[in-house]
C-alpha positions as CSV (number, residue, x, y, z in Angstrom):
1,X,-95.3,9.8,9.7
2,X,-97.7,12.3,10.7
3,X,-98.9,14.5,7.9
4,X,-98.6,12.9,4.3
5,X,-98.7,15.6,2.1
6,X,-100.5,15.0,-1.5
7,X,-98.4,16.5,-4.3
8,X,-100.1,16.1,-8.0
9,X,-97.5,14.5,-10.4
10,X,-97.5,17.6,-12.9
11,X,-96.9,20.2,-10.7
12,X,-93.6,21.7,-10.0
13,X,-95.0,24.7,-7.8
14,X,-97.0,22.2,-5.7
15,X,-93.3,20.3,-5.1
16,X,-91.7,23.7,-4.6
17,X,-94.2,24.4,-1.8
18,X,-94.3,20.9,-0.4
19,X,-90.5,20.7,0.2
20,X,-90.7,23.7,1.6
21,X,-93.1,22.6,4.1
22,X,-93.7,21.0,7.1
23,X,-94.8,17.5,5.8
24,X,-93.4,14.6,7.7
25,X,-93.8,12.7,4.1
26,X,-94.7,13.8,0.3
27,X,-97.2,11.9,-1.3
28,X,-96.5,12.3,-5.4
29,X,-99.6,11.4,-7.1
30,X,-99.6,9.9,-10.3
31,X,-103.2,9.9,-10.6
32,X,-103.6,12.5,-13.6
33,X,-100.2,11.3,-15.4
34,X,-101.1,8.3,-17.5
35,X,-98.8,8.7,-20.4
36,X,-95.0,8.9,-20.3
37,X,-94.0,12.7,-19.7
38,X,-96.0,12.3,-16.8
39,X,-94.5,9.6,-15.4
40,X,-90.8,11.5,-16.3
41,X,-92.3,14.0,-14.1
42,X,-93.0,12.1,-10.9
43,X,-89.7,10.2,-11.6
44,X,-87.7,13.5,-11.4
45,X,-90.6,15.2,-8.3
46,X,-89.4,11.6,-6.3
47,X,-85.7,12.6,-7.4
48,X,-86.0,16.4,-6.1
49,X,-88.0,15.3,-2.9
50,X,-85.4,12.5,-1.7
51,X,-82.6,15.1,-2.4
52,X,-84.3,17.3,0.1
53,X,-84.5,14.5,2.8
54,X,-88.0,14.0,2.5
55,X,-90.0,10.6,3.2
56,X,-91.6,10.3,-0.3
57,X,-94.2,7.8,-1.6
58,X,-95.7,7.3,-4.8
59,X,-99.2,7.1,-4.8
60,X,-100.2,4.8,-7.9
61,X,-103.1,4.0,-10.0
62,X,-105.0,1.2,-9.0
63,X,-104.3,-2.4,-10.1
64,X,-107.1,-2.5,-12.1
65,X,-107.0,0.4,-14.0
66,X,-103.9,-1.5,-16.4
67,X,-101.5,1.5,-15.7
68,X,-100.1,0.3,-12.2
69,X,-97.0,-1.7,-13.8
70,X,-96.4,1.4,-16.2
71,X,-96.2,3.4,-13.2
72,X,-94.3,1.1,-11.2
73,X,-92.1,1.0,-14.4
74,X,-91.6,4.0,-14.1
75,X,-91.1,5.8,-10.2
76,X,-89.2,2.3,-9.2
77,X,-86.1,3.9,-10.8
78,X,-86.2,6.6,-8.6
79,X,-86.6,4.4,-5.3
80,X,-89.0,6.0,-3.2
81,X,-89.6,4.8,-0.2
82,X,-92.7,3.4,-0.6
83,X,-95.7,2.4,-2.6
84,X,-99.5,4.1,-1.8
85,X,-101.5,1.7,-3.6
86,X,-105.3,2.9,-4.0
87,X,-108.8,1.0,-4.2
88,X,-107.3,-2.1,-2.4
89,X,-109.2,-5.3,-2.1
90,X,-107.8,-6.9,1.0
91,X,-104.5,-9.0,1.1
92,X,-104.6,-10.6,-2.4
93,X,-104.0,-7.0,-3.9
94,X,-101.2,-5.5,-1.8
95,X,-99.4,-9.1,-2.0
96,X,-99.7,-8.7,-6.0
97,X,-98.5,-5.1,-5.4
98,X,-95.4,-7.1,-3.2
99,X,-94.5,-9.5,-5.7
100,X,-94.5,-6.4,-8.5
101,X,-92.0,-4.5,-6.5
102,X,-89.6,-7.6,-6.1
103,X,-89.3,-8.2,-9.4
104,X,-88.6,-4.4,-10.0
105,X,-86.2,-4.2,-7.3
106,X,-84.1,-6.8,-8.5
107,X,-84.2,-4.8,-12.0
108,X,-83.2,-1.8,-10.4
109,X,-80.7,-3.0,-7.7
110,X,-82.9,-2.0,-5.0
111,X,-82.8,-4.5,-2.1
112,X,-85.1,-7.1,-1.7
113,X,-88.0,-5.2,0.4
114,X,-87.0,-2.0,0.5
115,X,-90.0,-0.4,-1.4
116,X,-93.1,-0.2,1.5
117,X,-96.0,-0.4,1.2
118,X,-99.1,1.9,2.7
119,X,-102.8,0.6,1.7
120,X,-106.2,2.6,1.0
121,X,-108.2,-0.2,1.6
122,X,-111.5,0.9,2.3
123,X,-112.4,2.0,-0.9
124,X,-115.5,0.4,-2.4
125,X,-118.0,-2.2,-0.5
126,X,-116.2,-5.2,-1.5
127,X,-112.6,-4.2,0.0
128,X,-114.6,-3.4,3.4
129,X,-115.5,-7.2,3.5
130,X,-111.7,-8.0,3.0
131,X,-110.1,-5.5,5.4
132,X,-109.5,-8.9,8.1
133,X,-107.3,-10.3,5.3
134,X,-105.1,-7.6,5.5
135,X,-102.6,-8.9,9.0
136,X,-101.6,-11.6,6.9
137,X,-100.5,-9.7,3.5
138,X,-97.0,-8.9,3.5
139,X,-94.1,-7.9,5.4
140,X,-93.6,-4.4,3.4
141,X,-97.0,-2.8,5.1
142,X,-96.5,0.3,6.4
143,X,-99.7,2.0,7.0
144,X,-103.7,1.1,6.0
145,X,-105.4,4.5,4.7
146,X,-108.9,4.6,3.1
147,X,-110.6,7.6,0.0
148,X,-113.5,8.4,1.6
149,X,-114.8,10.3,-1.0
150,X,-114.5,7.7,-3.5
151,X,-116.6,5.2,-1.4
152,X,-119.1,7.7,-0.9
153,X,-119.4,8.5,-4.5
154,X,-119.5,4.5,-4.7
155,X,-122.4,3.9,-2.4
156,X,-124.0,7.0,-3.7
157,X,-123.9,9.1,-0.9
158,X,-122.8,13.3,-0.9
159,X,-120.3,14.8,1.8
160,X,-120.7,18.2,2.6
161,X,-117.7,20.4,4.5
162,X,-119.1,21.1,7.9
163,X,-121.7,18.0,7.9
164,X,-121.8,15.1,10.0
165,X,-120.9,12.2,7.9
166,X,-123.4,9.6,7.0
167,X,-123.7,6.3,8.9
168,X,-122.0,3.7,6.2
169,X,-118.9,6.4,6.1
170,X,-118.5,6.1,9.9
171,X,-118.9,2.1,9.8
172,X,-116.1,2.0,7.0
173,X,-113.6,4.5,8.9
174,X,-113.9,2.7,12.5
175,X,-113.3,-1.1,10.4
176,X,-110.3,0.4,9.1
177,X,-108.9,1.6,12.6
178,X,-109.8,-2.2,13.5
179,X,-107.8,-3.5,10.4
180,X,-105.0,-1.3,11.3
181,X,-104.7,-2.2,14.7
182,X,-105.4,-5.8,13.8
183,X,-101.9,-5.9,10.9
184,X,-99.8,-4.1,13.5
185,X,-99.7,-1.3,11.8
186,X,-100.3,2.7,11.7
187,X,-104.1,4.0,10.1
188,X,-104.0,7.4,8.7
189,X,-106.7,9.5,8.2
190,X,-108.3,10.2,4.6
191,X,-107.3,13.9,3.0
192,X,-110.7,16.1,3.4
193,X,-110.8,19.6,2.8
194,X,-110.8,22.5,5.5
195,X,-108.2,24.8,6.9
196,X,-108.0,26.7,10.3
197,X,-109.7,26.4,13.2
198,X,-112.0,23.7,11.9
199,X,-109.6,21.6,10.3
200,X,-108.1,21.6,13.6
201,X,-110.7,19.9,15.0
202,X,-110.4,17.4,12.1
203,X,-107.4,16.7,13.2
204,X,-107.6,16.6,17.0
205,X,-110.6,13.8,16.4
206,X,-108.5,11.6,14.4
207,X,-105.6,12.0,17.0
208,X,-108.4,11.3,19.6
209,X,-109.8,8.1,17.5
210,X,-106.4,6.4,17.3
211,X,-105.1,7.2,13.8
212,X,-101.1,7.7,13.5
213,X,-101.3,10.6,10.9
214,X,-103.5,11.8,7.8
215,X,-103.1,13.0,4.7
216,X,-102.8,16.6,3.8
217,X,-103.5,18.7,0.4
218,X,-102.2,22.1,1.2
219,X,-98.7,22.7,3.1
220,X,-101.0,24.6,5.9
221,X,-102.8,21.3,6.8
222,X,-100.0,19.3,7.0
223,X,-98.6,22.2,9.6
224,X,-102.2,21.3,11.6
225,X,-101.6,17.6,11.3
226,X,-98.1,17.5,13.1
227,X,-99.7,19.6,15.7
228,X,-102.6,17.7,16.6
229,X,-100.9,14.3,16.5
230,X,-97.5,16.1,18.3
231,X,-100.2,16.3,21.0
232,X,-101.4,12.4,21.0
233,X,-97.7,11.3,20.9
234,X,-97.0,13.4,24.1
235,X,-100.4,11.7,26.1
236,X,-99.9,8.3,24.5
């Protein structure tokens, strides 16, 4: 996976557009559907997307919100192939997040496993201290990503399009390149705004830096993604 395309959980346009595009995977976010017609939503967006062929993740709410299992309830009938679980602290979360999907698998009649798992686990100060913990979490880990907007919000720090980043932001994304390389398994880059020739350059740093893909808000970046890291797979 190169580009992982974010798709909001209550909009059917935004689906429409997305399988329609370019995106290596779709990333159905459940993030503003915490009651039950929104969950039917995503369950019949996963449906739709894995019809079409596409690579589709559901990107949950975090454990400790108390409407993860709801969630999980809900988009684990549908089978997608894999779990996005946000604001991860180290290995103890995403092997709770494993031992969830086992027991929902079996209800389902989904082999043991099959459900992956890809990680943002550089979310607040405290998962930064527990990214070493994450080469020993499970066997369904797929990819280590990271919200860099909501650490910055955390540490109280503002991000401005066409800035240089602060410092702590920097820190955070190299450790989770380390942590990455350190499970055995791909990094991908944190959505951001931007579009054209800028975005580009987004993109062509991350390839640079030794991310496997990013994540994508609009069908047009995802179309920038595949072509700056169709580039690094052709030098690696």
């Amino acid at each position: 996976m190169r580009s992982l395309l974010v798709v909001p959980a209550v909009s059917r346009p935004a689906l429409e557009a997305a399988l329609a595009s370019e995106a290596d995977a779709l990333t159905i976010d459940l993030a503003g559907s915490d009651d039950a017609e929104g969950r039917e939503e995503a369950v019949a967006m996963i449906s739709a997307a894995r019809q079409a062929g596409k690579t589709v993740l559901a990107l949950i709410h975090p454990l400790g919100s108390g409407l993860a299992d709801a969630d999980l309830d809900a988009v684990m009938a549908a089978a997608p192939d894999g779990i996005i679980l946000p604001d991860a602290i180290g290995g103890r979360d995403i092997q709770h997040l494993g031992a969830k999907l086992a027991v929902r698998e079996a209800e389902n009649g989904l082999p043991d496993g099959s459900a992956r798992i890809l990680v943002l686990a550089g979310d607040s100060p405290a998962a930064i201290f527990e990214l070493g913990s994450l080469s020993r979490a499970t066997r369904r880990l797929i990819g280590i990503g990271r919200d860099e907007r909501r650490l910055a919000q955390r540490l109280g720090l503002a991000l401005a399009e066409g800035e240089d980043k602060p410092e702590p932001l920097r820190v955070a994304r190299s450790l989770c390149l380390f942590a990455a390389a350190a499970a055995q398994a791909p990094a991908f880059d944190c959505a951001e705004p931007g579009e054209g020739e800028a975005f580009a350059r987004i993109c062509a740093l991350a390839a640079r830096d030794g991310f496997a893909g990013k994540f994508a808000t609009t069908p047009e970046q995802a179309k920038a993604i595949n072509a700056a890291f169709a580039t690094r797979i052709r030098t690696a």
